[in-house]
N, C-alpha and C positions, 0 to 999 in steps of 0.2 A: 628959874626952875625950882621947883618945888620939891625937897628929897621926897622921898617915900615915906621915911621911919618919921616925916613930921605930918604928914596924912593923920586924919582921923580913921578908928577903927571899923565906924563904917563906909567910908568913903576906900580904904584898902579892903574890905571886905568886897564890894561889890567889883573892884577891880579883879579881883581872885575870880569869882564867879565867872567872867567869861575866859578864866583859863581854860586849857585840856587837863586831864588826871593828873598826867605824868608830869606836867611842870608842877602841880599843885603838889603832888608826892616829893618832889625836888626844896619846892618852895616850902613846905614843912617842917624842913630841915636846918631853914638859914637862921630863924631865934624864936625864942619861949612865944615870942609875941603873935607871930606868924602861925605857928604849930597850933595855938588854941582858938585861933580865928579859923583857919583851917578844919580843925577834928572837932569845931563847936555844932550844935545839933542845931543851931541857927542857919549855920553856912550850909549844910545838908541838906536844908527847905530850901533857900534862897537857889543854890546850884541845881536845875534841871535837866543835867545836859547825860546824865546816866537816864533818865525817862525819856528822852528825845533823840537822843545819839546813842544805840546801843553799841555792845561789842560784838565782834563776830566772832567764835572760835571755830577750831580747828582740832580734833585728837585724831591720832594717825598711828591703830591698831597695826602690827605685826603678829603674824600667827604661828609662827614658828619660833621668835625670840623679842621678850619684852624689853632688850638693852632696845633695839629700834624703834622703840616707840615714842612720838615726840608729840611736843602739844604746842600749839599760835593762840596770839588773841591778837583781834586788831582790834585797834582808837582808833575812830573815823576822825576823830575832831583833831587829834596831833597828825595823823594818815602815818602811824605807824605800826607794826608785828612786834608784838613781844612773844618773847619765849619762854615758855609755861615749862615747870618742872613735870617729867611725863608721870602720868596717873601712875599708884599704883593698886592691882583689884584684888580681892580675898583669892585664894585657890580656888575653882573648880565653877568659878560665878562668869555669866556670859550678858548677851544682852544688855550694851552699855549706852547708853544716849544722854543725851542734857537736856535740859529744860531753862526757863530764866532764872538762872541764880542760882542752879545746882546742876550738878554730874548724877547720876543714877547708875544703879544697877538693879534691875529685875528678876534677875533669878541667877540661883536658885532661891537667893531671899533678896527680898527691895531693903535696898541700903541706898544712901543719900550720901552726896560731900557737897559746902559750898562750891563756886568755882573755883575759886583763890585759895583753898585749905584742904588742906591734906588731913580731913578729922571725919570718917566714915560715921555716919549713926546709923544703926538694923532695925527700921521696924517688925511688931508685932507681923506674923505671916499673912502673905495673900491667900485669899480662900482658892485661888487660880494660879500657880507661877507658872509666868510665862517669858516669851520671848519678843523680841520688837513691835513692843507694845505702842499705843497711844498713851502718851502720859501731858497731863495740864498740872500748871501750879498757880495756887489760888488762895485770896487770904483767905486766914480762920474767923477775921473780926475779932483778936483776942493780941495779947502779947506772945500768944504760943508759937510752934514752930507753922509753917504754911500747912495746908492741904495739897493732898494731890488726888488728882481722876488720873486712872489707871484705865484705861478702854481699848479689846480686842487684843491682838495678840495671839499668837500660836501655844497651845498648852507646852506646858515644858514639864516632861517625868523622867528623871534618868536622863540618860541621853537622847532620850526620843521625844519628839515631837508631834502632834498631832494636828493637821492641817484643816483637819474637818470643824473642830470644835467651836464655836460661837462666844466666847466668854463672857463672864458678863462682867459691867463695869463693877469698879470696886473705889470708894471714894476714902479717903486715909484720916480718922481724925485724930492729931496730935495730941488733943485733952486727954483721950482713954487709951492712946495707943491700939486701937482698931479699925478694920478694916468694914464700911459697912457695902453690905452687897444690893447692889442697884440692877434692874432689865440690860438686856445683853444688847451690842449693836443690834439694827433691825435686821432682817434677812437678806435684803438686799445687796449687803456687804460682806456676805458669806464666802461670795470667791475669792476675795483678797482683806482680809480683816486684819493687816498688819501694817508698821510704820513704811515697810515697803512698799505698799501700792494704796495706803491712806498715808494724808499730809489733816494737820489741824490745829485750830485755832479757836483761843478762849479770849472771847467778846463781849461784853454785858453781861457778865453772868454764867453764860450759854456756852457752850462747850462745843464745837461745830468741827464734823468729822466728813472728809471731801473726798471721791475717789481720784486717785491721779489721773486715772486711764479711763474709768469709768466715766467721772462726773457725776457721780450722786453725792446728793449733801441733804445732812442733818442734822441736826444738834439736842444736847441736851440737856435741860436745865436744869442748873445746881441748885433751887431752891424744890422743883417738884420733882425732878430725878424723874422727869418721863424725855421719852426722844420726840420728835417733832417729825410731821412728815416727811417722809422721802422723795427730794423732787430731782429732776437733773439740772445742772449750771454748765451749760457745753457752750462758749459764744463759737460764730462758726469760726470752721476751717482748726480749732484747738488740737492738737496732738495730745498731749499731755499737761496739768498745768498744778499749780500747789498754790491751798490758800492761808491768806496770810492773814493775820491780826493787828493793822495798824492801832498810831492810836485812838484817831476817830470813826474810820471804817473799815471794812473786811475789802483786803483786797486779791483778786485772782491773779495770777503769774502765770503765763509757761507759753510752750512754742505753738504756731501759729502757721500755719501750710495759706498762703494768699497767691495771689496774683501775679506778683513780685518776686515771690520765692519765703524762704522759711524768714520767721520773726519771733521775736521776744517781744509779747507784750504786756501790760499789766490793765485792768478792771475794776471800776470798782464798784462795789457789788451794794445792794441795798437790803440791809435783813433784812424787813418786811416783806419785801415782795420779792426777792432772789431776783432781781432784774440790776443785767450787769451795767456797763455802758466802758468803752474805754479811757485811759487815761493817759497812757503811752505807750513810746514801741523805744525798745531798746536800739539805740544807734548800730550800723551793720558792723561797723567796723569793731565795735567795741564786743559783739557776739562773738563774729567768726576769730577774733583773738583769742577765744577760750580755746580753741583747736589746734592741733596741731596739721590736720592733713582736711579733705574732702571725703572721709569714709562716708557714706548713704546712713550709717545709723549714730552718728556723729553726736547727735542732739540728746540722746536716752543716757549721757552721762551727766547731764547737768541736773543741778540742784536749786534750789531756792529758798531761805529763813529769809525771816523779819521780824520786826517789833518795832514800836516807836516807829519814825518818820522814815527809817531805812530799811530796804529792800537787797541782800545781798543774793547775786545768781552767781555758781560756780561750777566746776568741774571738777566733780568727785573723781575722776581719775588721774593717771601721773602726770598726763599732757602738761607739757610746762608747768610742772610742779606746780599741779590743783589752781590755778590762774581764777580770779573771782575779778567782778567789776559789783558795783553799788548803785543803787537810786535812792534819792531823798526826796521824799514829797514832802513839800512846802506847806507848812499846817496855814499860813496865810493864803495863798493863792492856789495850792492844789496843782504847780506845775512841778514837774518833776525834773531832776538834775542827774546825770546818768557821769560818772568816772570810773575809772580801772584801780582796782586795787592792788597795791604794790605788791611783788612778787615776796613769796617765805621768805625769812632770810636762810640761805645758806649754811649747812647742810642738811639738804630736806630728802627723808629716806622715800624709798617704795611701798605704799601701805597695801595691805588686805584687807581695810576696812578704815572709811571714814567715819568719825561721826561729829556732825556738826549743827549749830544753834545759834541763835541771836540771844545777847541777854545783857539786859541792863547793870552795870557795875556800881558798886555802892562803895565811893570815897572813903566812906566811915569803917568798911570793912578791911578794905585797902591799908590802912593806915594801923586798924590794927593787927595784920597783920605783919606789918614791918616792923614792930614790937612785941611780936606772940611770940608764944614756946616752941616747941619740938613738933607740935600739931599743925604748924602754919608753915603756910608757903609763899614768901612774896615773890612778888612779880619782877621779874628781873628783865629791863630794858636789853634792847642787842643793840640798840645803837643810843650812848650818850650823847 
């Protein structure tokens, strides 16, 4: 046998690559030699498994006392729950969601943290503050910090809200620290113009906003900033469904009234021509596990994120403490692999509000942050 420490540094290099994070976080630690094959901008390219395997998190708002608030992230690739030190948000700021690579706040001003970092940056003001907005992040094409589209939303003044108002999008450029103002959703989505009854996803470019309940879908392009027709995506029998952004195509998710009885299944859709075709049906036994009982509206608590090759559906309520299963669609063959994701770890409080994302984790961030200052927060494993 062959030690390791007499391996060549690329031959131990690509062995690293198909580790998980958390060993490679581990394995960082054991000598100089290891740590700069690890944190080199080489091993960064070489390891695709944060663009393929993303992370799923978890925050879990209490609205009466922020001691209760608590934060998950899972590693599909180790199938483990880490526990995130819980956010903490400016006084008087609401409207909190994620996006890939960042926490947000919307209002009353858009403020940004990494996921992994406790280091808030306030952009220049929205010409619009609002609340449970549509938000995408996107590169600038530069070394600057990302872009974001800001789309629909409920106006936010004081404490009142305004249900009527159509916002218009707002695209963020980092270079000037401004907000530039772009045509408002079309009208079509004037009933429900918020993250609560739209789900979306940024695909080529295109910014594609879907009703949950509805089924209208459109998108808008970040290079000419116009929206594209309003057509419907209803395949039959759909209840409700959320689209997703893998990494090759767009795919639909959600429940499904058939012949047999209700189903989870997923679509995948062809932006050219919005012509779906199916791809899978969530296993029964792995659905009705999200549940605690047979209530008739049983189904209207479940959720759906993705990115990358995974699909996570869960249950945004307490029912067995928020219980999520996963699919992975096969970038070779296009078949899909459905498992249950392991339960929180213990103790998992009662929220008033989930909010939750898929997003890709960056090693290089990771790493420094288990060396950063007073502004960083690493990621502390619950089970060594």
């Amino acid at each position: 046998m062959t030690a390791m420490s007499n391996l060549s540094s690329d031959v131990t290099e690509l062995i690293f690559s198909y580790l998980p994070i958390p060993t490679l976080i581990r394995a960082s630690t054991v000598c100089k030699l290891w740590h700069s094959i690890i944190s080199s901008s080489t091993f960064s390219q070489l390891s695709t498994q944060s663009q393929k395997y993303p992370w799923f998190f978890l925050y879990g708002i209490h609205n009466t006392s922020s001691n209760f608030n608590q934060s998950f992230a899972f590693d599909p690739v180790s199938n483990r729950w880490f526990r995130l030190p819980s956010p903490t948000f400016p006084s008087q700021s609401s409207s909190f969601l994620g996006v890939d690579g960042f926490f947000l706040i919307t209002a009353p001003f858009f403020t940004f943290s990494p996921i992994l970092k406790r280091h808030l940056h306030s952009t220049s003001p929205l010409r619009f503050s609002r609340i449970n907005p549509l938000v995408g992040v996107f590169d600038s094409g530069s070394s600057s910090p990302p872009s974001f589209i800001v789309v629909g939303g409920v106006r936010f003044i004081g404490n009142l809200v305004d249900i009527e108002d159509r916002l218009a999008v707002e695209i963020y450029n980092p270079n000037s620290d401004s907000w530039l103002l772009c045509p408002p959703l079309p009208a079509d989505f004037r009933s429900g113009n918020s993250s609560q009854s739209l789900s979306s996803a940024l695909f080529k470019r295109r910014f594609y906003v879907f009703g949950i309940y509805s089924c209208f879908i459109s998108s808008f392009d970040l290079h000419t900033h116009l929206w594209s027709e309003v057509q419907t995506l209803r395949p039959p029998g759909v209840v409700f469904s959320f689209l997703i952004s893998c990494m090759d195509r767009l795919v639909l998710a959600g429940i499904c009234n058939g012949p047999l009885g209700s189903s989870f299944n997923l679509w995948k859709i062809e932006e050219a021509t919005m012509e779906f075709s199916e791809i899978a049906i969530m296993p029964h036994d792995l659905l009705y596990g999200l549940f605690d009982g047979d209530e008739e509206d049983k189904f209207a608590s479940l959720k759906c994120v993705g990115l990358g090759n995974l699909i996570y559906v869960f249950n945004e309520e307490y029912h067995k403490k928020y219980p999520a299963c996963i699919c992975e669609i096969s970038s070779e063959d296009g078949k899909c692999r459905w498992r249950k994701v392991p339960q929180l770890p213990s103790p998992v409080n009662k929220f008033h509000k989930v909010v939750s994302f898929s997003s890709t984790v960056s090693l290089h961030s990771i790493l420094q942050s288990e060396g950063g200052g007073d502004d960083v927060a690493p990621v502390q494993p619950m089970f060594d």
